[in-house]
VOVO-382190 format. One line per 5 residues: number of its first residue (from 1); their letters; for each residue x, y, z of C-alpha. Coordinates in nm, 2 decimals. Each point is the difference from the previous one (the first is absolute). Last residue first. Layout:
N
NUM = a = X Y Z | ...
END
This chain:
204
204 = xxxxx = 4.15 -0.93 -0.51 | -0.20 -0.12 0.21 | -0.23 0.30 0.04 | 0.01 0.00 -0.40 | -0.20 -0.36 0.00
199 = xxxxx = -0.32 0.22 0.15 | -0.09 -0.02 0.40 | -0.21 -0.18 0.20 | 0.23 -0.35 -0.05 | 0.28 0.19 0.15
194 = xxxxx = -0.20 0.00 0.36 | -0.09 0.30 0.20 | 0.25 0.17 0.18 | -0.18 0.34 -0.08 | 0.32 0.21 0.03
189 = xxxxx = 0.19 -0.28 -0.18 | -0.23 -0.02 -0.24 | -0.06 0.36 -0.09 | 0.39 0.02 -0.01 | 0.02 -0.29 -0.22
184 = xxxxx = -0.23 0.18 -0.23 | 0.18 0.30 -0.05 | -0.19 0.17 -0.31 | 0.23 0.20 -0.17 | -0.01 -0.30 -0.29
179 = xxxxx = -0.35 0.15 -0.08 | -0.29 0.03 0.20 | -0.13 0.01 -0.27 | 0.08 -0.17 -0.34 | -0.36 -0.05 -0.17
174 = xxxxx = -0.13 -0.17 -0.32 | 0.29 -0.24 -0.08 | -0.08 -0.19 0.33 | -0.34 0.12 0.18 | 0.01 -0.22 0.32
169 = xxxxx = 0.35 0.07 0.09 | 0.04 0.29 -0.12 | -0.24 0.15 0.18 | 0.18 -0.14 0.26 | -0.05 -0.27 0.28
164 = xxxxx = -0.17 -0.07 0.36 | -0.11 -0.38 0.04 | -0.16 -0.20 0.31 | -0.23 0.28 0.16 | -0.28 -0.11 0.20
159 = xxxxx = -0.12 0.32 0.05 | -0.03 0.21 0.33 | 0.33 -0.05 0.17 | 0.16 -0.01 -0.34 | -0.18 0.27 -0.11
154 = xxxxx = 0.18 0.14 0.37 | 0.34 -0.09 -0.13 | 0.02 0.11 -0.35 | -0.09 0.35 0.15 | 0.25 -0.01 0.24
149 = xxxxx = 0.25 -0.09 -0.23 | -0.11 0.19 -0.28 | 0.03 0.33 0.25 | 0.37 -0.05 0.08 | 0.11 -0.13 -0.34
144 = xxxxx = -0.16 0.38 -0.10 | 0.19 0.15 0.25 | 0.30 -0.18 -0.13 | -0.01 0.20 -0.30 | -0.07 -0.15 -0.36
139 = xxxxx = 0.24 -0.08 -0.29 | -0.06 0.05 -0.38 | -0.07 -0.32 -0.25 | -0.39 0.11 0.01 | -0.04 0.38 0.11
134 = xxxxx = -0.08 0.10 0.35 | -0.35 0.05 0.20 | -0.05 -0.36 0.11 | -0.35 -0.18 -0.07 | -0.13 -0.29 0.19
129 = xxxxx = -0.28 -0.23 -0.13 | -0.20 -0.25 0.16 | -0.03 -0.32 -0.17 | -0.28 -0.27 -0.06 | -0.22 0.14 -0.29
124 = xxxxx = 0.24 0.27 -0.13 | 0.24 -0.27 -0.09 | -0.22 -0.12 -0.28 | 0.18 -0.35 -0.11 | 0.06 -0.26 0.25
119 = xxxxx = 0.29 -0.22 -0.05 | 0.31 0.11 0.21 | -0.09 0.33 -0.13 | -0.18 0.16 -0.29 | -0.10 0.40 -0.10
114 = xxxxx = -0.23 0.22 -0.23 | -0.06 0.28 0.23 | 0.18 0.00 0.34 | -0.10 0.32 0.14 | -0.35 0.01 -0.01
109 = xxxxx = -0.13 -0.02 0.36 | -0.20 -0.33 0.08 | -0.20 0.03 0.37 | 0.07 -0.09 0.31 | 0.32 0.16 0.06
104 = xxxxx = -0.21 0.35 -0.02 | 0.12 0.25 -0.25 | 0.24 0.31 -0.02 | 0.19 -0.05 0.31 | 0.31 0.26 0.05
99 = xxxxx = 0.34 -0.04 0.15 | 0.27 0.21 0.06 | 0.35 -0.11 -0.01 | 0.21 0.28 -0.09 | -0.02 -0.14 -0.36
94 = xxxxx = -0.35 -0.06 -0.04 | -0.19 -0.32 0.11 | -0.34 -0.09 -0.23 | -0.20 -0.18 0.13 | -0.36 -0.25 -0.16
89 = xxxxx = 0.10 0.13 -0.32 | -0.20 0.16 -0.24 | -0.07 0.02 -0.40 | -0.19 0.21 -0.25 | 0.20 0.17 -0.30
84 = xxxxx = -0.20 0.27 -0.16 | 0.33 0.13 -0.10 | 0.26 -0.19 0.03 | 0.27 0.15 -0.28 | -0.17 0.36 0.07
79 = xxxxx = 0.09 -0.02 0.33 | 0.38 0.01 -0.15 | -0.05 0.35 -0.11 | -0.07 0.12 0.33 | -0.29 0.16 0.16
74 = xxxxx = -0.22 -0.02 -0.26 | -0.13 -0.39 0.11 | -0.11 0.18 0.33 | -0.03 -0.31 0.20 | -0.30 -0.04 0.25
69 = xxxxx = -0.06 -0.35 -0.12 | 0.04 -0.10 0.37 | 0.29 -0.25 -0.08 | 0.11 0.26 -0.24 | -0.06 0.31 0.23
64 = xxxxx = 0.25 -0.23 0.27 | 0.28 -0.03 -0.23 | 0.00 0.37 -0.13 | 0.01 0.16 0.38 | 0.35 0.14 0.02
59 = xxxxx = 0.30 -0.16 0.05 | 0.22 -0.23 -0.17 | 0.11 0.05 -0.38 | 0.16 -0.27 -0.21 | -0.31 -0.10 -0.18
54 = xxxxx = -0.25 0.30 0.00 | -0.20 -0.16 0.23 | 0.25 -0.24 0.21 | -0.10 -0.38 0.02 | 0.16 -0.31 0.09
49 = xxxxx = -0.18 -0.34 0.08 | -0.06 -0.29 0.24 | -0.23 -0.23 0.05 | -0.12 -0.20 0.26 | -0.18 -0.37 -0.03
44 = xxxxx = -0.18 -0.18 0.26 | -0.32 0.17 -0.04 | -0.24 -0.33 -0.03 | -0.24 0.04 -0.25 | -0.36 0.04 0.08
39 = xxxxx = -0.23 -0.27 0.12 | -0.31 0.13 0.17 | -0.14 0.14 -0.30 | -0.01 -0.38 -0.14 | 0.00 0.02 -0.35
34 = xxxxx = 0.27 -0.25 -0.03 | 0.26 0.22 0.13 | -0.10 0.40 0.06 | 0.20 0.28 -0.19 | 0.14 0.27 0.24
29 = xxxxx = -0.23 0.28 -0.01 | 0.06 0.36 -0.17 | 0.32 0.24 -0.03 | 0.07 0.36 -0.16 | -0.19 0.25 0.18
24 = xxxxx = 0.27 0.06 0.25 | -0.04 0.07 0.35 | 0.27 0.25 0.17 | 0.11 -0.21 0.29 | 0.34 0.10 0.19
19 = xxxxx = 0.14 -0.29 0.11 | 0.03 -0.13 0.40 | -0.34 -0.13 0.05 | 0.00 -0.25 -0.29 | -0.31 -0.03 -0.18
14 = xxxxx = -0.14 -0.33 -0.08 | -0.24 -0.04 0.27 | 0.13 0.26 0.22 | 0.35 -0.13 0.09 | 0.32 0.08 0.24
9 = xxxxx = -0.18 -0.05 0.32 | -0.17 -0.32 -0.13 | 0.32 -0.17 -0.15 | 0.17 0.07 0.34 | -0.28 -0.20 0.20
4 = xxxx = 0.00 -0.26 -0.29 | 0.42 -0.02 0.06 | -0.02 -0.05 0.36 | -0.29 -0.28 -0.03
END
């Protein structure tokens, strides 16, 4: 009953109170099961990824105009690479530890793209994605442990989260963020959730 009470402070439906929310074009309904509109997935999965617009440089605005497809693709010569590029992530938590919400936790953001785990393809459908400002392989600040944490915590209050992986993880060959700067027995051991939520590398 304690954890429902604490789940309803800290959520709006599928916002989370404590993010900044700056509403992204870029998502749509969760697919339904068996035709039945009542029966969407179950949201049990989080993902993580890395992301700094141009790669290597934090600051700024750039990642939130692409997740709003506000992005001036003139701006820098690698915006060129992605332009017309439409994607979003449900958060996205920069490097001081900020946090902003770009879509709802009830519906499908597009941040997984073509993806597979533990048997069920189209990651998108089931998962709620988490973006880090930094660059895949490269470290990230505590204050950004710190927020993941908390954050990780209250979907779990919400959803009935069972797994939380990479991008890596569920796009092998096709993506490599977070990156080996990832610390995922950290995240662990500051959740304390089991081993079995976690990728192989947490065990490592």
């Amino acid at each position: 009953m304690a954890e429902e009470q604490a789940g309803d402070v800290l959520w709006n439906g599928g916002w989370y109170g404590p993010a900044h929310r700056l509403d992204s074009p870029n998502f749509g309904p969760r697919p339904t099961r068996d035709g039945d509109d009542s029966q969407t997935p179950v949201i049990d999965l989080i993902v993580l990824h890395s992301i700094s617009l141009p790669p290597g440089q934090y600051g700024g605005d750039a990642v939130q105009r692409l997740f709003t497809n506000t992005l001036d693709w003139n701006a820098h010569p690698y915006f060129k690479s992605i332009e017309g590029l439409q994607v979003s992530a449900h958060f996205y938590v920069r490097r001081d530890g900020e946090l902003w919400q770009f879509v709802s936790c009830d519906d499908r953001a597009w941040h997984a793209g073509v993806s597979h785990y533990c048997g069920r393809d189209n990651c998108n459908d089931f998962s709620i994605g988490i973006e880090l400002e930094g660059l895949e392989g490269d470290s990230f600040d505590a204050a950004q442990y710190e927020t993941l944490t908390r954050l990780c915590a209250a979907l779990a209050l919400r959803y009935p989260v069972r797994q939380i992986a990479g991008h890596e993880h569920i796009a092998p060959g096709r993506k490599a963020d977070p990156g080996p700067g990832f610390q995922w027995r950290e995240l662990q051991a500051r959740l304390d959730w089991p081993a079995r939520y976690f990728p192989e590398v947490s065990a490592s």
